[in-house]
N, C-alpha and C positions, 0 to 999 in steps of 0.2 A: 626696664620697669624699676622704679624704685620707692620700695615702701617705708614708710616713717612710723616712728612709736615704738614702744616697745614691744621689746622679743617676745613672743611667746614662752619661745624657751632659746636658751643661750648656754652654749658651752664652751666655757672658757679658759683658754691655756692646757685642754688637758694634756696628761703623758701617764703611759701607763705601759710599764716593760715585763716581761717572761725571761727568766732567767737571764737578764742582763741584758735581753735583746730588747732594744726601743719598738715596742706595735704601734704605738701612738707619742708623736712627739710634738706637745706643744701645741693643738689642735682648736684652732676657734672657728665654732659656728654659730649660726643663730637660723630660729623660723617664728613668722610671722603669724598670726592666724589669719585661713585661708587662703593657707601657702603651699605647694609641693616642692619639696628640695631634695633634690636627686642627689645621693652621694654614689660615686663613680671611684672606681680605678681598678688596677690587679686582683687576682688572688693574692693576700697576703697585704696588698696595698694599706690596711689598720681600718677602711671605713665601717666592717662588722663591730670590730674589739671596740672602737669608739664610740658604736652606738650600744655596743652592749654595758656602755657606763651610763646612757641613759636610760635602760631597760632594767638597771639592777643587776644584771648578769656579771658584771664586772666591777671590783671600784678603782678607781682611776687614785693615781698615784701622786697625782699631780695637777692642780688645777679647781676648778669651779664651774657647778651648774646653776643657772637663776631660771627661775620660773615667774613672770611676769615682772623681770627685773628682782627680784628676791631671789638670796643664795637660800639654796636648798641641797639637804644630805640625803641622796640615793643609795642605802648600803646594800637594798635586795629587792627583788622584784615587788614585794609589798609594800616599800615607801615610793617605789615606779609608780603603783595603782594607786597609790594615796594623792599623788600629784597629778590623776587624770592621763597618766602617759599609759597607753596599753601598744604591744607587740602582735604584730601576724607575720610567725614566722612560716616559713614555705611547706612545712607540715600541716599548717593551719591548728593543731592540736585538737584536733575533733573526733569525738568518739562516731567512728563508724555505723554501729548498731545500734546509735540512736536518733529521733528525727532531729529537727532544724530545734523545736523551743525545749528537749531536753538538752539539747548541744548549749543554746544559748544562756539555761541557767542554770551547768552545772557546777555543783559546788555553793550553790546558791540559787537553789531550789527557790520559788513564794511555796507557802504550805499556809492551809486552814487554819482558823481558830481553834482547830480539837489538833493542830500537829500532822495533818495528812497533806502530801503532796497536791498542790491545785492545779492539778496539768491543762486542763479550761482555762483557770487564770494564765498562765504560762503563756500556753499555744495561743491566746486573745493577745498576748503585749507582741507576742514575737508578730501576726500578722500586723500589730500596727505599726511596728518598729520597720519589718519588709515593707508596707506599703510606701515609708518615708523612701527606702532606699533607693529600691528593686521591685516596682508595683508588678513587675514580670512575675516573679516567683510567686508558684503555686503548691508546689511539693513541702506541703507541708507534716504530712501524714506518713512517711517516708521514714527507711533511713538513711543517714547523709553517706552510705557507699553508693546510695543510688543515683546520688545527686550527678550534674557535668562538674567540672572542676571550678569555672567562673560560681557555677553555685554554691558551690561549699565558699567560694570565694564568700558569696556574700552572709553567710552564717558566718566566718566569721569575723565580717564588719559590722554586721549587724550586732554581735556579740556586743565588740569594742565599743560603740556607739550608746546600746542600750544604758552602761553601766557609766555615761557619763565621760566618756574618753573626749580631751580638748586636744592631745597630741598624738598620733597616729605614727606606728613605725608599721612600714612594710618593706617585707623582705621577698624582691621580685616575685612580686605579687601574680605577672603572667606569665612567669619560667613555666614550660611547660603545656602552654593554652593554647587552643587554635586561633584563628583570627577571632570569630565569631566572640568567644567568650571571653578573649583578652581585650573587644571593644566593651563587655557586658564591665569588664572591672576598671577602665578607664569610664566608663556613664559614673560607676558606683564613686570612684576618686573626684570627678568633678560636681558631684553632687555634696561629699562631702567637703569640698575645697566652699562651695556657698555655704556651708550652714557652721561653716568657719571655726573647723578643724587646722591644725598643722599638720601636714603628712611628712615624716622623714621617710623619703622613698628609695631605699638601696636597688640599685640596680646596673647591671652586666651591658643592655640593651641603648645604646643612644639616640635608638629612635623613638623609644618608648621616654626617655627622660626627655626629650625634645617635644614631642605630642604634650607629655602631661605635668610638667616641672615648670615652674616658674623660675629657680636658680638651680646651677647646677653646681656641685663640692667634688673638686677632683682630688686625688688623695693618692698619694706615690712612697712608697720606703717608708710610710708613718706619718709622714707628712701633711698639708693642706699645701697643693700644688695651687690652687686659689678658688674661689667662687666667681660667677660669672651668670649672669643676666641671658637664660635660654634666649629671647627673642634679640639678643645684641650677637650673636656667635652662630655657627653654623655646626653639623654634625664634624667636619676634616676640625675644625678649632676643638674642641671637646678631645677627639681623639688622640689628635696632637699633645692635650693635655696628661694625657693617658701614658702616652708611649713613653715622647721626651720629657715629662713632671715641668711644662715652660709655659706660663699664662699667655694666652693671644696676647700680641700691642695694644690690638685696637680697644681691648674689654684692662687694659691694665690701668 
């Protein structure tokens, strides 16, 4: 598969060390929109540290981020949201004890003309925002401990989406899910893979980057071991990448 135009978003040369030690050395990616790109490797391998300089969480030491070909300065998670880039980390960051549309606006409530919370308006955008996703979900009226886990999945995609997210991190998004609901959040990815999202998809799982990734980013000692074309490679080449950090011939 190869796509043309420009990045979405691109990151470029980065490096960013802890106490001397390289996490990230020198690291170029890029995604496209309505793309999935699987970054893969170790514990410790640098693909978290390195997306956590997209997310804000971290600033990179070394290097450049462009956002449809324009460098842009990420220093904290609110220039992340300013550039449309939102996080689902494997917490999902959701208030338990309360439903799906105060999950979805909190911290940014809609409220009345007179200043009062408009939980009606609210709960009205969150089912049109579910209907786009996840026409499944019903539990609306709930709170999200009572949700399955693909559920809460989708609170908070739907989150991310509502508030205008163009670039999408997820952090093994179905660690954890039985079948059933790890298909419910693969419908939800390839739904947002059409309405042309970039999803950067960390993930442990090769069979999962193989179903739902278009590229995969394998990442060894801080490294970028290389990118490579899921439908050009197989699950044994990926791993390969993994173990011994040595790009297949055939995708080199």
């Amino acid at each position: 598969m190869t796509i043309k135009g420009t990045p979405l978003v691109e990151m470029r040369d980065i490096s960013i060390s802890f106490g001397g030690i390289k996490a990230v050395d020198h690291v170029t990616i890029d995604l496209h929109p309505g793309e999935v790109v699987g970054l893969l490797g170790h514990n410790g391998a640098g693909k978290s540290t390195l997306i956590k300089c997209l997310s804000g969480a971290y600033q990179a030491d070394a290097g450049q981020i462009l956002i449809d070909g324009k460098p842009v300065t990420i220093e904290n998670p609110r220039d992340a949201r300013a550039q449309n880039i939102e996080t689902i980390y494997q917490t999902l960051a959701l208030a338990d004890n309360l439903d799906a549309a105060s999950n979805l606006f909190l911290g940014r409530e809609l409220v009345s003309p007179l200043g009062f919370v408009n939980d009606s308006k609210m709960e009205a955008e969150t089912r049109k925002i579910m209907q786009r996703l996840n026409p499944n979900f019903k539990k609306f009226n709930v709170p999200v401990s009572a949700l399955s886990g693909g559920q809460r999945q989708s609170v908070a995609i739907a989150r991310a989406v509502y508030f205008n997210a163009r670039i999408l991190i997820m952090d093994e998004p179905t660690a954890a899910l039985g079948p059933q609901e790890t298909e419910m959040v693969s419908e939800l990815i390839q739904e947002l893979k059409k309405q042309g999202l970039g999803i950067f998809l960390i993930e442990h799982d090769i069979h999962n980057v193989m179903k739902l990734c278009d590229r995969a980013s394998v990442m060894k000692n801080g490294q970028l071991v290389g990118t490579v074309n899921v439908d050009e490679v197989t699950d044994e080449d990926i791993l390969s990448m993994i173990i011994l950090g040595k790009k297949p011939e055939k995708a080199a």
